[in-house]
N, C-alpha and C positions, 0 to 999 in steps of 0.2 A: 690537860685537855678539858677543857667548858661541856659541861652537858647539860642540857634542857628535857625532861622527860613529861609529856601527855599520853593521855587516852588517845588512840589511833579507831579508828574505826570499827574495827573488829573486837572491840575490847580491852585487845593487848594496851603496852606500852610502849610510845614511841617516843626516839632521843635525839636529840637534835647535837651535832658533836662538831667543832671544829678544828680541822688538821693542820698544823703550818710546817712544810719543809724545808727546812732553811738552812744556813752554813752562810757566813761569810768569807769563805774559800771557795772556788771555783773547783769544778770537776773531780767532785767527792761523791755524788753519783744523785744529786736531788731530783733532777728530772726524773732519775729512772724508777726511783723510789717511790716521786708521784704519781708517776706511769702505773708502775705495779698496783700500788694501794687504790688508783682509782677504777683500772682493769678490775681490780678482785671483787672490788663491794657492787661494781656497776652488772659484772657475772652474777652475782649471788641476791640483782635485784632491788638493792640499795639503792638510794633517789640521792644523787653525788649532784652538786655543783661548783665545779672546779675552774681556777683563775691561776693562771700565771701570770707572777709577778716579779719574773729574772728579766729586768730592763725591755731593753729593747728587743734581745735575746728570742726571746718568743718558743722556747725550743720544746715543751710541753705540747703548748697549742699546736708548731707544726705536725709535731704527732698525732696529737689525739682530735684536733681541729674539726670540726665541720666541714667537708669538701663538696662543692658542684658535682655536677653531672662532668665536667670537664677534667673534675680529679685540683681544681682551682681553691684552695680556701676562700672560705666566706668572708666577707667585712665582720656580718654583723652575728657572732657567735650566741648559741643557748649554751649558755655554762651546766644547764643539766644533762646535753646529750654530746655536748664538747666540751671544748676549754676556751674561757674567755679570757681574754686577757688584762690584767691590773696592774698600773703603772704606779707605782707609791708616788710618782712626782708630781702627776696629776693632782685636781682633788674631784674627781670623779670616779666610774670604770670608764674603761673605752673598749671597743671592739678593734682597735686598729695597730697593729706591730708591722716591723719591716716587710715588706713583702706585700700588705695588702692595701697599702696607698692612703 
């Protein structure tokens, strides 16, 4: 795990950390893992910006996603208050996986 550590505002120290959950086997439990881990820090206050990147799949973002007033995901996702979505084949991010056109 990478960490990056500054002065935060208040004095303290703050870390900058990257997680990757990964498997190249199917249904070993990654989503749920990233579910939980981003649930917990995002509880406890933690400034998470989180990206799924299981293809086309999208099965984080359905979860954790940004939805309308309609209950509709959004195109265009905040990866700090949702999950955006990262497509390794691209060479960008995109906000777009199956379902949101």
């Amino acid at each position: 795990m990478a960490k990056a550590s500054k002065v935060d505002g208040n004095g303290g120290t703050a870390s900058k950390r990257a997680v990757f959950v990964t498997s190249e086997k199917g249904g070993v439990g990654k989503s749920v893992t990233a579910r939980a881990l981003i649930d917990q820090l995002r509880t406890e206050g933690v400034r998470v910006a989180a990206y799924d990147a299981d293809g086309s799949v999208g099965g984080l973002v359905r979860v954790l996603g940004i939805r309308d007033a309609h209950g509709n995901l959004v195109r265009d996702q905040d990866p700090v208050t949702g999950v955006d979505y990262y497509n390794v084949g691209l060479p960008r991010f995109c906000g777009r996986f199956r379902g949101l056109g």
